[in-house]
N, C-alpha and C positions, 0 to 999 in steps of 0.2 A: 490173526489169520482170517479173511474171509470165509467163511459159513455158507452163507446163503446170498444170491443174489438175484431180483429179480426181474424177469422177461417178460417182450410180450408178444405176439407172434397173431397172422394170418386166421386160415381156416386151418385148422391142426387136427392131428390124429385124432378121432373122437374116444378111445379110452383112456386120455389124461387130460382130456379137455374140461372145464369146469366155465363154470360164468359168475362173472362177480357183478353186481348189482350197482353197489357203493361201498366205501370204504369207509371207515370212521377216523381215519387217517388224512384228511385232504391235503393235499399240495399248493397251497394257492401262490400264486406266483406277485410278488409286490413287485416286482423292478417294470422299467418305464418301458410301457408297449414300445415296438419294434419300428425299425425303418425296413423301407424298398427301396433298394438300388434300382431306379428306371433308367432309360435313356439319357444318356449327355447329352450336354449342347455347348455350342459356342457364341458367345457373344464378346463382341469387337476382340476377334484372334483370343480369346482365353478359353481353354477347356473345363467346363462344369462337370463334375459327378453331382445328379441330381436322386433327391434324395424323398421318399413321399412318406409322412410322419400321421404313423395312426392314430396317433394322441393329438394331433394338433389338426388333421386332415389338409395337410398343405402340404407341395416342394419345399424343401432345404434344398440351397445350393449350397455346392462347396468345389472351391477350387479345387483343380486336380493338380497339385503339384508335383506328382511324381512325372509329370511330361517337362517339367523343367530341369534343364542340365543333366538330371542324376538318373534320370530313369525316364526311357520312352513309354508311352503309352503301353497297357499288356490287356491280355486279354485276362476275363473275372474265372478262376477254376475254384473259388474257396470263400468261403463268411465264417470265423469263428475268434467269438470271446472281443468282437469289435474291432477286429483286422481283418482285411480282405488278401485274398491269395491269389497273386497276380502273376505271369507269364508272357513274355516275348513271342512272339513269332515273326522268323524270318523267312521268308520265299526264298527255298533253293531252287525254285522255278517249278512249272505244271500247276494246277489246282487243287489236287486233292490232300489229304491229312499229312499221305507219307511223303510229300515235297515240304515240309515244314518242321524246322527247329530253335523249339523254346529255347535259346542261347541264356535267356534270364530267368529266372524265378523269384520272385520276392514279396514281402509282407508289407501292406501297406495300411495307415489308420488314415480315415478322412478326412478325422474330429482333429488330432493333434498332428497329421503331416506326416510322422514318423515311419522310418523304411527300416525294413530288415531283410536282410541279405537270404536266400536260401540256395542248396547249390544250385550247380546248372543242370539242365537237364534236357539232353539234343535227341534222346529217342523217340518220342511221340509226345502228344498234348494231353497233361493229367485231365480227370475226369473228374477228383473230388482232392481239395487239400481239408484237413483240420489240422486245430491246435490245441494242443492237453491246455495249454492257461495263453497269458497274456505274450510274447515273446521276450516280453520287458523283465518277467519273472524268471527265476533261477530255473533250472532245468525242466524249459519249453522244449515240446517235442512236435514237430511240424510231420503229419501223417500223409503219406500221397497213393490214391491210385490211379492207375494209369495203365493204356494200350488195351486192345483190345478182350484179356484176359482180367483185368482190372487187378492186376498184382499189389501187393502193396510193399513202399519203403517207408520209411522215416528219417528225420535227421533232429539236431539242434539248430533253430535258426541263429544267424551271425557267428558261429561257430563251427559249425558241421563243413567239410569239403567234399563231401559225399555222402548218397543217400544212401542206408542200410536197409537189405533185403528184410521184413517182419520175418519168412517163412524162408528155410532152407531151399525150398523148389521152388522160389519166387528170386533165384536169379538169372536175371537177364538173357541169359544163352540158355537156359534148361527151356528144353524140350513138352515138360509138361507141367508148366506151374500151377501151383494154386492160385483157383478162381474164389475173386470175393466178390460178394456182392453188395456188402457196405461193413460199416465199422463205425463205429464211437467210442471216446476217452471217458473216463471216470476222472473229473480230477480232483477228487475225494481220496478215492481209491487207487490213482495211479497206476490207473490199469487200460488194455486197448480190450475193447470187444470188439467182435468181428462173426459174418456170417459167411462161410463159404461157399460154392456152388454145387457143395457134394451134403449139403444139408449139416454142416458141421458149425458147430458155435463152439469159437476159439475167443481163449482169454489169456493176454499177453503182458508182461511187463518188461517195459521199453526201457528200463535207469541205465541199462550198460548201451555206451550208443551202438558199442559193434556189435553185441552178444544178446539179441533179444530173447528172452524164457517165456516161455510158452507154459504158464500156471493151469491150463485143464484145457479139453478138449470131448464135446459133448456132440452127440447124432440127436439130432431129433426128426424125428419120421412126419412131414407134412404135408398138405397139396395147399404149395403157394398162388400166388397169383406172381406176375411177370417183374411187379415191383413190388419191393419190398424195404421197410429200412429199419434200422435200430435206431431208438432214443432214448437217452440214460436220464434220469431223476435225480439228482444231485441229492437232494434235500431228505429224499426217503431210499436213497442207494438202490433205486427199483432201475431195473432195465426191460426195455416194452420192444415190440417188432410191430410196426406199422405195416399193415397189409393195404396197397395202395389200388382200386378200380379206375381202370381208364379204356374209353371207348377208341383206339388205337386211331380212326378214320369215319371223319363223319362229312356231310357235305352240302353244306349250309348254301343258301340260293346265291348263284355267282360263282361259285369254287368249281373249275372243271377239273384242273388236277391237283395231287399234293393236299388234300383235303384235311384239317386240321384233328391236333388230338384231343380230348378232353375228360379230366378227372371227374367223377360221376359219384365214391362214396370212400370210404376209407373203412377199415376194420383193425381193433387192437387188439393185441392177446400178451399178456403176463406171462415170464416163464422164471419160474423158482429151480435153480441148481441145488442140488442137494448135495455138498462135495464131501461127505459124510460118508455116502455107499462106496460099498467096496466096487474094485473094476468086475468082478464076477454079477455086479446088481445087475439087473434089469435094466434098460433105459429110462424104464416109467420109474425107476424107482430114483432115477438120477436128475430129471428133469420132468418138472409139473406145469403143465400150460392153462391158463385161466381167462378167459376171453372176456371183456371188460365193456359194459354197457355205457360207463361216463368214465372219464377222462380222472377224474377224482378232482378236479380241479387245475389241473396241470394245461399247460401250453405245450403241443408238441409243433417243434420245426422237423421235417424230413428234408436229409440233403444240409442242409446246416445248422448251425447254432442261435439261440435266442431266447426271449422270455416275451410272452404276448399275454391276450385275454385268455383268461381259464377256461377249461373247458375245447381247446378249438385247434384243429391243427394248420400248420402255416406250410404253403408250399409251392413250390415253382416246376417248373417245366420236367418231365422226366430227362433225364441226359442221354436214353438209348432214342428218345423221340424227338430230339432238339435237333436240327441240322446246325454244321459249325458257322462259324462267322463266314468263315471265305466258300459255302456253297452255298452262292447264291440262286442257283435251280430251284429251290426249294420255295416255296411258297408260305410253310407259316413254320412256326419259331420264334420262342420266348414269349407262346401268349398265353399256356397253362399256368394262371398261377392267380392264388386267392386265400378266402381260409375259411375253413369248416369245421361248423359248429356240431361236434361228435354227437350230442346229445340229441340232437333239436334236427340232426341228419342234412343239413342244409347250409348252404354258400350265404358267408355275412356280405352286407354291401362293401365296393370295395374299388379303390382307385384301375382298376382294369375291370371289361364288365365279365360276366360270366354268358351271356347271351351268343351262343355261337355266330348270329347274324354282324356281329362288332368284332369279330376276331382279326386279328392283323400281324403281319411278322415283325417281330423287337430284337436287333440286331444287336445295339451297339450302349451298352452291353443286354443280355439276357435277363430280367429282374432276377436279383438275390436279395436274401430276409438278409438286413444285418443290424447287429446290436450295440449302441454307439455307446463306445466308452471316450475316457479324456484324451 
């Protein structure tokens, strides 16, 4: 039975707040630095997903096969374990979001071609997919939130005919769902963590597809910032809360309106569950929050999955700040995105600039970090 697991969190309550310095534990991550999914292109009628390799500093192309025969083009909602998480959209006509129904959903890998089916899903355009492992692997669990509450389902991909609500008041017709505001798989531990928007950290195991349990459920008292995300440790079974700074509106010479957004610093905090105290404990006695000066070595991705240089967090556009593909009103979009070295408090060089005066809107698709398997 899980014990202890641990978190990391914002600007936190200051009487369980602690600082950790370094650890004598480090995480260093061996697997091979990450790609960026940039902009496609076509050349003589074929569609590239191109691809910019921080180990190599060049594009990869790769064809996009899934525009052949089997599957049109979709739009990118997901990066994880080296499949990307793709969706259809069709025009029922107008412009805005709610004239639009992802008829498809599906799992694509870039490296091997390989698709996997997810169900449909005609209510709105997810916001975030992941995946507990590979799809390829025995009981894959394909995670979605979506609509403007950020609810969350789950399913099996190539198996599932429907997606299952995580929370009882996260179906469809209720009136008052739970809001989340991000989530990560363990898949060590085969477990979902989840933050919700009443300050609640929820820990769930997904094994029955219809019946998800819900193993604890923890308040912790904070003042966040507007982003926020979880990232789980595999290696040392640690789970961290990335507290994300961004300047919402700035206005670089030339911008009259729509003036672009930009991430500025990031903040980690550790949180230790203690599932030992009884429900009559305290909360401080249930959950320890520890705010973390280096990274201990570790790569963190927020918003998706991956393994980089140590020490540095990887990240792209916020999703409440990104305008969608079809509003084109909008002026900038898919240019938040770089990686930051926690330690050293500063943007590495990096195939997009960081100089607001070079900012431009990235359509088709959005950059996403992804991790390229076979």
């Amino acid at each position: 039975m899980l014990r202890r697991s641990l978190f990391r969190n914002l600007i936190c309550a200051r009487p369980t707040l602690r600082r950790r310095i370094s650890s004598s534990s480090s995480e260093h991550v061996a697997a091979a630095p990450p790609w960026l999914l940039i902009e496609d292109s076509v050349e003589d009628g074929v569609l590239y997903n191109n691809f910019y390799s921080m180990a190599d500093k060049k594009v990869i192309k790769k064809e996009a096969k899934y525009t052949k025969s089997s599957k049109d083009i979709g739009m990118v909602v997901g990066s994880s374990h080296g499949w990307l998480a793709l969706c259809n959209l069709c025009n029922s006509g107008g412009s805005s979001s709610s004239s639009f129904n992802n008829n498809n959903m599906y799992l694509y890998n870039p490296v091997s071609q390989s698709i996997f089916d997810l169900p449909s899903f005609p209510m709105s355009v997810p916001s975030k997919v992941i995946l507990s492992s590979s799809p390829e692997e025995d009981g894959c669990r394909a995670i979605m939130s979506f609509g403007p509450q950020n609810r969350l389902l789950y399913c099996c991909p190539g198996r599932s005919n429907e997606w299952t609500p995580i929370d009882d008041e996260a179906e469809t017709s209720s009136t008052y769902p739970t809001m989340y505001n991000d989530f990560v798989y363990s898949k060590g531990q085969k477990l979902l963590f989840s933050i919700n928007s009443s300050d609640m950290f929820e820990c769930w195991d997904l094994a029955d597809l219809a019946n998800p349990k819900q193993i604890w459920k923890i308040r912790c008292g904070v003042s966040w910032s507007t982003w926020r995300y979880l990232v789980f440790a595999e290696q040392s079974e640690r789970l961290f809360l990335v507290d994300r700074y961004v300047v919402e509106n700035i206005r670089p010479y030339g911008a009259t309106r729509d003036g672009p957004h930009q991430t500025f610093s990031f903040y980690v905090i550790e949180l230790i569950v203690n599932l030992t105290a009884n429900d009559e404990d305290d909360e401080d006695d249930k959950l320890e929050l520890i705010g973390m000066a280096t990274l201990d070595g570790m790569a963190f991705f927020v918003g998706s999955t991956g393994h980089g240089v140590p020490n540095s967090i990887y990240f792209t556009d916020a999703k409440e700040l990104t305008p969608p593909p079809w509003d084109h009103d909008k002026r900038y979009g898919g240019h938040d995105v770089g990686v930051f070295n926690y330690e050293e408090k500063n943007f590495s060089p990096f195939y997009y600039s960081h100089d607001i005066r070079n900012f431009r809107r990235i359509n088709n698709p959005a950059p996403t970090w992804f991790s390229p398997s076979h």
